[in-house]
C-alpha positions in Angstrom: 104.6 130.8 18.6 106.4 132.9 20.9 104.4 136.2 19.9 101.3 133.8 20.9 102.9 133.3 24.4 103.4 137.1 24.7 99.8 138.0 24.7 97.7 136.3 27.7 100.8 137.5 29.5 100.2 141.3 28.4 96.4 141.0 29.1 97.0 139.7 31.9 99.2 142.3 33.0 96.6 145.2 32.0 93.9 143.0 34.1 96.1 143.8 37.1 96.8 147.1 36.2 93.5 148.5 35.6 91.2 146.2 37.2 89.1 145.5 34.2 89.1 142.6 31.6 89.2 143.3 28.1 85.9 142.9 25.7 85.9 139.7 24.1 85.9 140.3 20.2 84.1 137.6 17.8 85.4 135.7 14.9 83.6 133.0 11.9 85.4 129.9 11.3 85.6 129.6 7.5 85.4 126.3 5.6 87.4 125.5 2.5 85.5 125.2 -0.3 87.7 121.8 -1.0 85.7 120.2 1.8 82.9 119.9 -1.1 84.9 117.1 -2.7 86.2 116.1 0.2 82.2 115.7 1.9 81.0 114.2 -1.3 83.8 111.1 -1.5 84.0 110.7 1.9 80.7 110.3 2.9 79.8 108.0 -0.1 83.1 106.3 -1.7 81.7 104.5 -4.3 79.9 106.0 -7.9 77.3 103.1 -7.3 76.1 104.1 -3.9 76.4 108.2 -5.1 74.1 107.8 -7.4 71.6 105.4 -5.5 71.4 108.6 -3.2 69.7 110.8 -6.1 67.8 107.8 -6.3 66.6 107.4 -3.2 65.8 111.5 -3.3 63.6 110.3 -5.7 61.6 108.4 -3.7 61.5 110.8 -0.5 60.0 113.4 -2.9 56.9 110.9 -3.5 58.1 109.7 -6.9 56.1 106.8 -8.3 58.3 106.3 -11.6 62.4 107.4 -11.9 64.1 107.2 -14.6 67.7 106.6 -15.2 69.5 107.4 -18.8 73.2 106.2 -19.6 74.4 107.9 -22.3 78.0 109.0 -23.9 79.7 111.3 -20.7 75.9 111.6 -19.7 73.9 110.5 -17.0 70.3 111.6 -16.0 68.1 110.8 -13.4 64.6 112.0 -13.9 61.5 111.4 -11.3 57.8 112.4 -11.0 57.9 113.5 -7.6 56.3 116.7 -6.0 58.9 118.7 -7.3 60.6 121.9 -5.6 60.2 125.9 -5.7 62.6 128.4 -5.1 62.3 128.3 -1.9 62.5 124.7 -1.2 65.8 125.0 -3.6 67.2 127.8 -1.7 66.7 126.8 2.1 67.1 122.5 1.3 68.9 121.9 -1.6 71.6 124.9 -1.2 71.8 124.3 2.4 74.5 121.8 3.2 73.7 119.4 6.1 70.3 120.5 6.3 68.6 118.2 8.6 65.0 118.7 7.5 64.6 115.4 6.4 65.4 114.3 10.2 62.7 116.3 11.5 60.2 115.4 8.9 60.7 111.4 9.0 58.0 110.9 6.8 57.6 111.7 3.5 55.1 115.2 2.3 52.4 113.1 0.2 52.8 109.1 0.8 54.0 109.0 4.4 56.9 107.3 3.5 59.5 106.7 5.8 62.6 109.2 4.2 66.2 107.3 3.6 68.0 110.4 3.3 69.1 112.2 7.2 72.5 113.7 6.1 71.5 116.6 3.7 74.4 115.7 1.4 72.7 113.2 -1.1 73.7 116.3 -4.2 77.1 116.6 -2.8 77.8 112.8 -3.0 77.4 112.8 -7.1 79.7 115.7 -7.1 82.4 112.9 -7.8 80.8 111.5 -10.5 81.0 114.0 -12.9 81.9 117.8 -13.5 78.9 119.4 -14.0 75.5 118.8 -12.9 71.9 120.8 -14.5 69.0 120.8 -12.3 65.3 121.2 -13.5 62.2 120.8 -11.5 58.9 121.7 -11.0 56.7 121.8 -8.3 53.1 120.6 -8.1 52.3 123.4 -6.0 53.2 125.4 -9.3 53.2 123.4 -12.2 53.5 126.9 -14.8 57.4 127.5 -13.6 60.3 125.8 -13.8 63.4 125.8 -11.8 66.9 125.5 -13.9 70.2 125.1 -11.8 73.5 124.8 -12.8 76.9 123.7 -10.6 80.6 123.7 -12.5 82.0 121.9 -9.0 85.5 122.5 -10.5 84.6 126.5 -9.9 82.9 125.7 -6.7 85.9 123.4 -5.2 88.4 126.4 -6.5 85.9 129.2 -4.6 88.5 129.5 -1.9 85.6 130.2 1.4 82.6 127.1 0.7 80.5 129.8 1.8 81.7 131.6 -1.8 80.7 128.4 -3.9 77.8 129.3 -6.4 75.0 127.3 -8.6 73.7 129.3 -11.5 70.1 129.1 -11.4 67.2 130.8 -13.3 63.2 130.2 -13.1 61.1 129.9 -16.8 57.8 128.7 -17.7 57.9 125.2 -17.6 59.2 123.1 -20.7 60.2 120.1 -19.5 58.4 116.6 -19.2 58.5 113.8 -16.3 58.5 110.1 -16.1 55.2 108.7 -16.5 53.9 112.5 -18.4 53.9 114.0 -15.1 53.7 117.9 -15.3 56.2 118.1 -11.7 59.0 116.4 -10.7 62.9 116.4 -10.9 65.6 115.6 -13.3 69.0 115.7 -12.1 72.0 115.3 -15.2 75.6 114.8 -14.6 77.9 115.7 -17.0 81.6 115.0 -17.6 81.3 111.6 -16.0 84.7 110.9 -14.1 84.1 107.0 -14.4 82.8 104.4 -16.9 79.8 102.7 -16.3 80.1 98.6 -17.4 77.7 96.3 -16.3 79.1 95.6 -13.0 78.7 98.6 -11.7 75.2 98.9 -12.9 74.5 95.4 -11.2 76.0 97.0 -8.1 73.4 100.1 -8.4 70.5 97.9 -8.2 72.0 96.3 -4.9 71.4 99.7 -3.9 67.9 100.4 -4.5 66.5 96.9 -5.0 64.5 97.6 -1.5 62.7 100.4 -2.5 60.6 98.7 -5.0 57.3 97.3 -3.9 57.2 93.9 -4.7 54.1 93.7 -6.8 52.6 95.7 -9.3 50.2 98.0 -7.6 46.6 99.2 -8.9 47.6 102.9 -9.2 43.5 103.9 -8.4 44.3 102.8 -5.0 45.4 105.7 -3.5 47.2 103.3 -0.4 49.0 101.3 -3.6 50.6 104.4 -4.8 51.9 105.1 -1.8 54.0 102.5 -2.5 54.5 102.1 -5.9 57.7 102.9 -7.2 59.4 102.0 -10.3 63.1 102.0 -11.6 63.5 101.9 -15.1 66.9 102.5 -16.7 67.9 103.7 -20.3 71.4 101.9 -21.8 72.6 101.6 -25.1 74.2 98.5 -23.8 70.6 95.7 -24.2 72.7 93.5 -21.6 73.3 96.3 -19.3 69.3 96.6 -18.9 68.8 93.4 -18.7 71.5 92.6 -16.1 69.8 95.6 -14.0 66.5 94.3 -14.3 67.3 90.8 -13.2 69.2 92.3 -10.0 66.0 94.5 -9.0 64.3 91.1 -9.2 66.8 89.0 -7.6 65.5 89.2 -4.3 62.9 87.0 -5.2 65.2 84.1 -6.3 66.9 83.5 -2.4 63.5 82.3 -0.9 64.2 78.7 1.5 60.9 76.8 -0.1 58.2 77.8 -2.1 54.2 76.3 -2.0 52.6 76.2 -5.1 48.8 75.4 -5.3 45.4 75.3 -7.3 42.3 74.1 -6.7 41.0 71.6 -9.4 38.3 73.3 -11.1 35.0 71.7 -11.2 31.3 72.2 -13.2 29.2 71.1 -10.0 27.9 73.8 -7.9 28.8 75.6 -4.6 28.7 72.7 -1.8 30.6 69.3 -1.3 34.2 69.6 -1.7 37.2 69.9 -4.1 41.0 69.3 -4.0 44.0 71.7 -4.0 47.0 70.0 -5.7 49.9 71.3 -3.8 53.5 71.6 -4.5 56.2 71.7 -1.6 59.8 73.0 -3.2 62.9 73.6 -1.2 65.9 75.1 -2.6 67.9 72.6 -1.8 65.8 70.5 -4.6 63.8 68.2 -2.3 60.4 68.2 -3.8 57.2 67.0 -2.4 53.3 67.0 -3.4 50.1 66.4 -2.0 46.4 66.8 -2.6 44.1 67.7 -0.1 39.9 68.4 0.4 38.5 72.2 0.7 35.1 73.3 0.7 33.5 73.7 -2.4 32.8 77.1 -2.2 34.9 78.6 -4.5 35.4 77.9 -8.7 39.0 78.9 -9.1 42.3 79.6 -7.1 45.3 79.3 -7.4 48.6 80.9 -5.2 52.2 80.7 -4.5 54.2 81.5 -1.2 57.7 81.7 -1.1 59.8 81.2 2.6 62.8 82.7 3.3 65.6 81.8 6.1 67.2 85.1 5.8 70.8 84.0 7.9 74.3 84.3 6.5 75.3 85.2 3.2 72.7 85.6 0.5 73.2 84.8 -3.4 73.1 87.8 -5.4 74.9 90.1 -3.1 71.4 90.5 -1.5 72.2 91.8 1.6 70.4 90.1 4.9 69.5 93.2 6.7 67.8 94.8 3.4 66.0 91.8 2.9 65.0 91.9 6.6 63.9 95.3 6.1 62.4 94.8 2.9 60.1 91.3 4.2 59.4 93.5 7.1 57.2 95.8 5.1 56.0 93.6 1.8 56.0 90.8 3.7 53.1 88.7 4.1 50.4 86.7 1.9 49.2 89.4 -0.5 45.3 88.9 -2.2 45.1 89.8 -6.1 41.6 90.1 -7.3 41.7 89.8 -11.2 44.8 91.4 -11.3 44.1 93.9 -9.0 45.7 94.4 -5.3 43.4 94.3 -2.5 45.9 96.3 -0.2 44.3 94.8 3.3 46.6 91.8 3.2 49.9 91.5 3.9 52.2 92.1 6.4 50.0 94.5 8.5 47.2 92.5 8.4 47.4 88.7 10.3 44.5 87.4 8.1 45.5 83.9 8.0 46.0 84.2 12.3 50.0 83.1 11.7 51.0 85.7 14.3 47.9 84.5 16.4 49.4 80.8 16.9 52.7 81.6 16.8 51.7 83.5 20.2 49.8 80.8 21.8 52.4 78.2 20.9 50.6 75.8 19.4 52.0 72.2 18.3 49.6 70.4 16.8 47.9 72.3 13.7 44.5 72.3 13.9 44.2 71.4 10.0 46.0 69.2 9.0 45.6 65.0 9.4 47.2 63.2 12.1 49.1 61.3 9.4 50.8 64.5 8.5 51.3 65.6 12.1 54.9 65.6 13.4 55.6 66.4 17.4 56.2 70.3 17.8 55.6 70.3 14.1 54.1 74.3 14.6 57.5 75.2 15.8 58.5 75.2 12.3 55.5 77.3 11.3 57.2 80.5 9.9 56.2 84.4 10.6 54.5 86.7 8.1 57.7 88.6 7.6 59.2 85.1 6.4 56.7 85.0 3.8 56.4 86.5 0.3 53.1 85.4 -1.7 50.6 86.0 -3.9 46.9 84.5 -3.9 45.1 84.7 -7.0 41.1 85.1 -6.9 38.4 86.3 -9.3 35.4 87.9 -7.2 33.0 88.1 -10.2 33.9 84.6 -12.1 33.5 83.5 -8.5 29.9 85.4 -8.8 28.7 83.8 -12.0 29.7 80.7 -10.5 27.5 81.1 -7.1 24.8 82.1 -9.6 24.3 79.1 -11.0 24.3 76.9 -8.2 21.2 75.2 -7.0 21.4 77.5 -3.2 19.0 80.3 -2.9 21.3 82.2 -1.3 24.8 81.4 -1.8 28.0 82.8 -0.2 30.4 83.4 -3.4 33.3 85.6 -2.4 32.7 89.3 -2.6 34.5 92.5 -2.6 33.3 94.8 0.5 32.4 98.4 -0.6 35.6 100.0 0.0 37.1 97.7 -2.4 39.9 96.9 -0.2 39.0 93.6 0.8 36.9 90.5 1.1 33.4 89.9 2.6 34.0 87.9 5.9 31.6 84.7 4.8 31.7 80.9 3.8 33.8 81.5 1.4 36.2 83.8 1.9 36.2 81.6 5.3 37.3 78.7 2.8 40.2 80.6 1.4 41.3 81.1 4.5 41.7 77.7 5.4 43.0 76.4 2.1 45.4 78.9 2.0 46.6 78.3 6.1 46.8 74.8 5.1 49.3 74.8 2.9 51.6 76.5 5.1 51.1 74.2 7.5 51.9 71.5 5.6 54.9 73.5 5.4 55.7 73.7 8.7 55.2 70.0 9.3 57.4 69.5 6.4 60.1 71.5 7.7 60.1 70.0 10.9 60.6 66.7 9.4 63.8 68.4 8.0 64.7 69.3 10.6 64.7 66.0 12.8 66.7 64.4 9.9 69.1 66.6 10.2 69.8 66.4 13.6 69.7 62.6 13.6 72.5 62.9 10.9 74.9 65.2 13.2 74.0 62.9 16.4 76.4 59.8 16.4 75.1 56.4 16.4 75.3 55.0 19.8 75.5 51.3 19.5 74.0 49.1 22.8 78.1 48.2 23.5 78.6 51.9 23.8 75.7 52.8 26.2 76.4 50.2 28.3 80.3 51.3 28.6 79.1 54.4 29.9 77.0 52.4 32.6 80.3 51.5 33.5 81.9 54.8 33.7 79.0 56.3 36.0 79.2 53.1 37.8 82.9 53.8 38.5 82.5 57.3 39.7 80.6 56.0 42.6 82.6 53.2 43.6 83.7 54.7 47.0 79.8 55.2 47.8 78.4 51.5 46.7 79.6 48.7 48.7 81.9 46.3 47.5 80.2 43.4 47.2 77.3 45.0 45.5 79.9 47.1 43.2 81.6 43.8 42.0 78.4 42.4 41.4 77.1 45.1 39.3 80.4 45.4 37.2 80.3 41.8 36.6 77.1 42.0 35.0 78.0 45.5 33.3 80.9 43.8 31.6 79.0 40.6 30.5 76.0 42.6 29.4 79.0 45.0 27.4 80.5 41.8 25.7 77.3 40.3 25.2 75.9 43.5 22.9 79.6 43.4 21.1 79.3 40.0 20.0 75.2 40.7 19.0 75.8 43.9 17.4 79.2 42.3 15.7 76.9 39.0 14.6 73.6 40.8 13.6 76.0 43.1 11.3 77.6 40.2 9.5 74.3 38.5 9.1 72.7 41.1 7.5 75.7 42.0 5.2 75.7 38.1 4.4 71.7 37.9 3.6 72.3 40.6 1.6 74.8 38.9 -0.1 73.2 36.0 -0.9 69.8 37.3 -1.4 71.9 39.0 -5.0 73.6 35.9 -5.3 70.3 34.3 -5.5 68.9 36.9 -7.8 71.4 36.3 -9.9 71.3 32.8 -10.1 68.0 32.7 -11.1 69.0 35.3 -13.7 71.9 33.1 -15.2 69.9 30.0 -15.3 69.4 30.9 -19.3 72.9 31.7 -19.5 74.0 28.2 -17.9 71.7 26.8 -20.5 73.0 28.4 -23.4 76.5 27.3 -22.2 75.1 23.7 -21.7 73.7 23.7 -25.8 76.9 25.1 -26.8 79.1 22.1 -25.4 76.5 19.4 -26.9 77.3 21.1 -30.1 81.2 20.7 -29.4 80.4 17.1 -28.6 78.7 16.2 -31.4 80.9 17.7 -33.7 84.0 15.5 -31.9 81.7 12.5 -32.6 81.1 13.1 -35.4 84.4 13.5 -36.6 85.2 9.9 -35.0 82.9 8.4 -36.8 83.9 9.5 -40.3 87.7 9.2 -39.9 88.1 12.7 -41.1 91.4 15.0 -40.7 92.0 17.3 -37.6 91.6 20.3 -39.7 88.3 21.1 -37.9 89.9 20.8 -34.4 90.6 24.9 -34.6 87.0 25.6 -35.1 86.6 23.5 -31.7 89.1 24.9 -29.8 87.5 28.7 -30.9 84.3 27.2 -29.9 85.4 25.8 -26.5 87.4 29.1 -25.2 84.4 30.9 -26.0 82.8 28.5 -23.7 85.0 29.1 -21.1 85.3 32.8 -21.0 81.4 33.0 -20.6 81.7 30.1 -17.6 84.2 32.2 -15.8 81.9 35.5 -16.2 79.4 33.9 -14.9 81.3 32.4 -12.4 82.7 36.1 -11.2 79.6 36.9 -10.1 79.7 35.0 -7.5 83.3 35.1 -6.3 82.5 37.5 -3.5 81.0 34.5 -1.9 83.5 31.8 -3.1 86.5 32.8 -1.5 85.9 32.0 2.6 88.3 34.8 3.6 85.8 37.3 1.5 82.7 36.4 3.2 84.6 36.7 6.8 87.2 39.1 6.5 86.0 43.1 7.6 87.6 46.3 6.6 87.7 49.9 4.9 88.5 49.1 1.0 89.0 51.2 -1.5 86.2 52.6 -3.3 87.6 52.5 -6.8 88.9 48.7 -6.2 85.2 47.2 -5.2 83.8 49.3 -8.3 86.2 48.2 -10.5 86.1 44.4 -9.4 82.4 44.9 -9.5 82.4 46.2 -13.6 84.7 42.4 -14.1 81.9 40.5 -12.3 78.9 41.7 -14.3 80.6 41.6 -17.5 78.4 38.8 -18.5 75.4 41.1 -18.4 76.7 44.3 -19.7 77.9 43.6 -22.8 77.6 46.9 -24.6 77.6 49.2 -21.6 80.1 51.0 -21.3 81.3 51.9 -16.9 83.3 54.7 -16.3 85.3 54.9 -12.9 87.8 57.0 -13.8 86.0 59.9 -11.7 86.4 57.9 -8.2 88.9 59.0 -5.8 91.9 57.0 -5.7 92.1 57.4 -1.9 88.5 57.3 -0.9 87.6 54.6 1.4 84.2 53.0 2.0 83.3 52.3 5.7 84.4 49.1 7.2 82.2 46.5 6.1 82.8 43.5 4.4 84.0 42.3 0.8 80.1 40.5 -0.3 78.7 43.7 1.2 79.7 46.3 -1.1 79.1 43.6 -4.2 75.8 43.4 -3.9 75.4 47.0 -3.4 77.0 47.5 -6.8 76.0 44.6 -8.5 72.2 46.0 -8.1 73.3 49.1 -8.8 74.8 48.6 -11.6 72.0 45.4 -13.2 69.3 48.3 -12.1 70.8 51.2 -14.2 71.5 48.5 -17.3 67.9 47.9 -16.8 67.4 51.5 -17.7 69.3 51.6 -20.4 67.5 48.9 -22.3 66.1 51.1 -25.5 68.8 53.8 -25.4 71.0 55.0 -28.1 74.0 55.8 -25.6 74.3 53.4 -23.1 76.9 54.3 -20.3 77.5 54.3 -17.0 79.5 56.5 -14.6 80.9 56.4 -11.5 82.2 59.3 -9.5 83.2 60.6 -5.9 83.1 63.5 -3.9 83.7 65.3 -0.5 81.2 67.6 1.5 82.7 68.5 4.9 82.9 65.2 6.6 80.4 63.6 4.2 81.8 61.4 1.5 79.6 60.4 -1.3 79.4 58.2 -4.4 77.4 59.1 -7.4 76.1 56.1 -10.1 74.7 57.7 -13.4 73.1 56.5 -16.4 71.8 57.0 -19.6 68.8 55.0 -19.0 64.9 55.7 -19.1 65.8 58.3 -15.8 63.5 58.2 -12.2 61.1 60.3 -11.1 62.5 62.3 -8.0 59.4 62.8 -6.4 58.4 59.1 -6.2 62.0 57.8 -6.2 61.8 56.6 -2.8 59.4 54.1 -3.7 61.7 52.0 -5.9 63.4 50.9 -2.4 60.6 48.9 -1.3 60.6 45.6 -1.7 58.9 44.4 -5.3 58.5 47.7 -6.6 59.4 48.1 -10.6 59.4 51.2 -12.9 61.4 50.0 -15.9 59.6 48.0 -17.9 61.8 44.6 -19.0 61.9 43.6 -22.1 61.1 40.0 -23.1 63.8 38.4 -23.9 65.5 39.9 -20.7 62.4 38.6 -18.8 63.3 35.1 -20.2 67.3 35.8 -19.4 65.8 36.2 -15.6 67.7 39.8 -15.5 66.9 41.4 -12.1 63.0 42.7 -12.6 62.5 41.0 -9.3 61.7 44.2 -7.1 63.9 43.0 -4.3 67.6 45.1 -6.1 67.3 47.7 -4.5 65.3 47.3 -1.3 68.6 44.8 -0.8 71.0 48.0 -1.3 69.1 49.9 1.2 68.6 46.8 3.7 72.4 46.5 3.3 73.8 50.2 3.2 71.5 51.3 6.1 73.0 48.5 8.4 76.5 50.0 7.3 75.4 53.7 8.3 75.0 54.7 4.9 72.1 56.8 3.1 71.4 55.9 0.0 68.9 58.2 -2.6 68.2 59.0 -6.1 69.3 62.6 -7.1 68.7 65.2 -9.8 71.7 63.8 -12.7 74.5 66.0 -14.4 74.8 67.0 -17.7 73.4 64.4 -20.2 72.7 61.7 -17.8 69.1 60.6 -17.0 69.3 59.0 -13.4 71.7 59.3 -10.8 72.2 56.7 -7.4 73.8 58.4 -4.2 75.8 56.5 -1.7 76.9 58.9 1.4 78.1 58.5 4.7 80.0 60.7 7.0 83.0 60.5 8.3 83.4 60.6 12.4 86.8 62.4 12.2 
């Protein structure tokens, strides 16, 4: 350090002394050929995301088919892209950093947009194994062959990087490409430093998912092969290459709802009008269908769109801004003629006028009914890069069809010359507005959502509770109202608050009490064969007691009497717990928040006369868990039809059980009823809460019992649960069971 100090004060010395300053001398900076594996692990970090780089090399070179082979300390990655010559080897693939990728953007053939901008994609799989062989050829020379070779344990121990050598020689060509191609690239890593399991194959196809189009393409169309690109992958692991192809197509699996549709076919001519059945899936399992007119202008089609709400964490370890990306590009409603991709539609093209509404704002959709309309329903109406889907059409069935209609000159749908999309007529005008239909069904559909969920967040405001806030605003301005008029208006505030307490208080016992005894009612009707039964049984009693009067004879018959009469009794009392919600006064007054297992456990005692045989599980309900305040009768009769309605079900079943169970959602509680029963139909299940609505068909002699079949069950349970500001719903079962009863509320702290 000190010899450092000495010199600028020497030269600066000789400056003064002769006037003149010393030539300034020049000098390289060297790098250390270590910074190779220090660049490669570095810039990458993972072996998953080095090798997605050859990968993505692959498709900047204009591959249409790569091919990646695992193998014992082997790994090779072979494309049939354009290729390199020496000279592309020397100056890019030597050259470190190179940024010729950033000037071209694009790729040489396809016009792709290039991933790669660093220039070290080949030092990134340096890590991955000792050695890597290089062979390509270009398809500017298809007769030679380029052969490289890099030992990066030499090329790390070089000393200067500028030292570091790949072996390379240039033969006639011998080797073969994916798909037979004559040019292209295969890049082999040898002396693997890692082992490659499933997990990290999974992790590679997170990688590289996006570069895959998502259809198959039509490789005549020259536009299609632009964009066709295929991953295929070589294990000796079966489960490896399965788990790898079920990633690549994972990103089809996180769509929000999917529409599925098909027009009905028909054997009359063009003319008049058919029916598209549609299907409306959400992934949350809500399922809804519905049927609607289109012109009859076309024999066959059928389609399915898929809607994604690409926010927060995706399943699969998709990640969001990939999937952005991805929709961004394939996005859209694609057209599929007989298996072949008419490459106008999609993302780039509006053909169904989606963008065209959603710029004008509309509401109202111009298609659909007004009994399907819902205020600001349009809002919901999603953008092409939302949507992923396919429409399936047959130009030349569609032809044969046109040709044997009665019209002289019918509009079938046609091909245009170019072959790259439909004739603008009647009935490609038609598919159009089939097609735009469904998704506005969506949209309507969504909004509907939508509202429901907001009305489930936004507390219940009872009339009490609006009118207390009267008061409050009224107070703030007490200092500006005069008194008089301020007493006044309080006064009637405070009566009109008690008033809508006492209302709201009475209205809420009465319906909880209607409820009540409309089951009561039910089930009296249902045990007048049971009281009857009861009644034969005693005149039996009694006429064997007479009977014994009358002939002297010993009491040795009185046991058989006594059996008979406690049988008596225990059937009187089970009938007789049916109705002890409403017996007891303090029951049918008293309000509160009981516990859930109690209720369904007092319930299982009541029906006991009617369930002989079924077996009720409750061990599954939270000790703790309360319902909300309500009263005693209430939750009864909720149960009670629960319960008679799933024994219903369970009529002509092998296993017949029941069970009960409870769980927690945030601030939701809920209470799930299954059965083994006859099961429900989700997509009409709502139905079976109207009033006089029956599925199960009863038997006979249950008809002649009077058990429930009425219609009114579980109409009662939703009268009574909504007044108690519950939701009540069928739901897809678990495990064996066939049908399952939800009971949810939330919580307000």
């Amino acid at each position: 350090m000190a010899n450092l100090q000495k010199r600028p004060t020497t030269a600066i010395a000789l400056a003064k002394n002769t006037s003149k300053k010393p030539k300034l001398e020049s000098i390289n900076f060297t790098v250390d050929s270590a910074m190779l594996r220090e660049l490669g692990e570095r810039l990458v970090g993972q072996p998953h995301i080095a090798l997605a780089e050859l990968i993505k090399n692959s498709y900047d070179a204009d591959a249409t088919n790569v091919m990646i082979k695992f193998d014992h300390d082997r790994i090779e990655v072979s494309d049939n892209g354009h290729g390199m010559d020496f000279r592309e080897f020397k100056n890019f693939w030597m050259r470190i950093g190179s940024a010729h990728k950033q000037e071209l953007q694009f790729s040489r053939n396809f016009q792709r947009p290039v991933t790669g901008s660093k220039g070290v994609g080949r030092l990134a799989v340096q890590f991955l194994g000792n050695k890597i062989e290089l062979r390509t050829v270009s398809e500017n020379d298809e007769n030679s062959e380029l052969q490289a070779y890099v030992n990066w344990d030499e090329a790390v121990q070089a000393g200067d990087l500028t030292e570091a050598q790949a072996k390379y020689r240039e033969i006639s060509s011998e080797s073969s490409f994916p798909g037979d191609s004559s040019h292209g690239t295969a890049v082999v890593l040898v002396g693997l430093s890692q082992k490659w399991t499933t997990p990290e194959i999974v992790n590679l196809a997170r990688e590289i998912w996006w570069l895959q189009p998502p259809f198959r393409s039509n490789p005549r169309l020259k536009s299609d092969r632009q964009r066709q690109f295929t991953v295929e992958i070589k294990s000796p692991d079966p489960k490896t290459v399965e788990e790898f192809e079920r990633q690549m197509r994972a990103y089809l699996d996180i769509w929000y709802a999917r529409l599925v549709g098909r027009l009905e076919s028909t054997d009359g001519g063009v003319g008049g009008s058919g029916k598209v059945q549609l299907y409306l899936e959400f992934s949350d399992e809500t399922k809804t269908k519905w049927s609607y007119s289109a012109p009859r202008a076309l024999k066959s089609l059928e389609f399915e769109i898929r809607v994604f709400h690409l926010k927060y964490r995706q399943p699969h370890g998709i990640q969001v801004d990939y999937a952005r990306k991805y929709l961004n590009e394939h996005g859209g409603v694609h057209v599929y003629d007989a298996g072949f991709h008419l490459p106008y539609y999609g993302v780039e093209h509006d053909w169904l006028d989606i963008e065209i509404d959603h710029s004008h704002r509309l509401s109202r959709s111009k298609l659909l009914p007004d009994s399907l309309q819902v205020v600001e329903g349009m809002n919901f109406l999603p953008t092409q890069t939302r949507l992923f889907g396919v429409v399936h059409v047959d130009t030349s069935a569609e032809r044969r069809f046109a040709s044997r209609s009665k019209q002289k000159t019918p509009e079938c749908l046609q091909i245009q010359i170019s072959r790259d999309r439909l004739v603008d007529n009647h009935a490609y005008r038609a598919l159009r507005s089939i097609i735009r239909t469904a998704v506005d069904f969506y949209a309507m559909e969504e909004a509907k959502r939508a509202l429901e969920r907001a009305e489930a967040l936004r507390p219940i405001e009872r009339a009490s509770e609006k009118f207390q806030r009267v008061d409050e605003v009224l107070s703030s301005f007490r200092n500006e109202i005069p008194k008089p008029v301020y007493s006044k208006l309080r006064e009637n505030v405070r009566d009109a608050i008690e008033a809508s307490q006492t209302e709201a208080e009475l209205v809420s016992r009465q319906v909880g009490l209607l409820g009540s005894l409309a089951t009561a009612g039910i089930s009296a009707l249902a045990y007048e064969h049971e009281v009857n039964v009861q009644m034969h049984l005693l005149e039996e009693v009694v006429d064997q007691i007479e009977h014994m009067a009358k002939g002297g004879r010993s009491e040795r018959n009185l046991g058989g009497l006594s059996k008979r009469l406690r049988e008596w009794l225990e059937r009187a009392r089970s009938t007789r717990a049916l109705f002890s919600s409403l017996l007891n006064e303090e029951n049918r007054i008293a309000k509160g928040r009981f516990k859930a297992k109690a209720i369904v456990e007092d319930v299982k005692i009541q029906i006991q006369s009617v369930a002989r045989g079924v077996e009720i599980d409750t061990n599954d309900v939270d000790e703790s868990l309360r319902f909300p305040e309500a009263g005693y009768p209430e939750w009864s009769a909720i149960f009670q039809n629960v319960f008679i309605n799933a024994i219903n079900a369970m009529l002509d079943s092998k296993r017949r059980k029941i069970a009960v169970s409870s769980g927690s959602f945030g601030r939701e509680r809920r209470i799930l009823v299954q059965d083994t029963g006859s099961g429900v139909d989700l997509e009409s299940a709502d139905d079976l809460f109207k009033p006089f609505v029956r599925r199960t068909q009863i038997s006979r002699a249950r008809r002649e019992l009077g058990l429930g079949g009425t219609g009114l069950g579980l109409t009662i349970v939703r009268m009574i649960a909504a007044n108690l500001d519950c939701k009540v719903s069928f739901v897809k079962p678990q495990g064996n069971f066939k049908s399952a009863f939800q009971l949810s509320w939330k919580e307000l702290r």
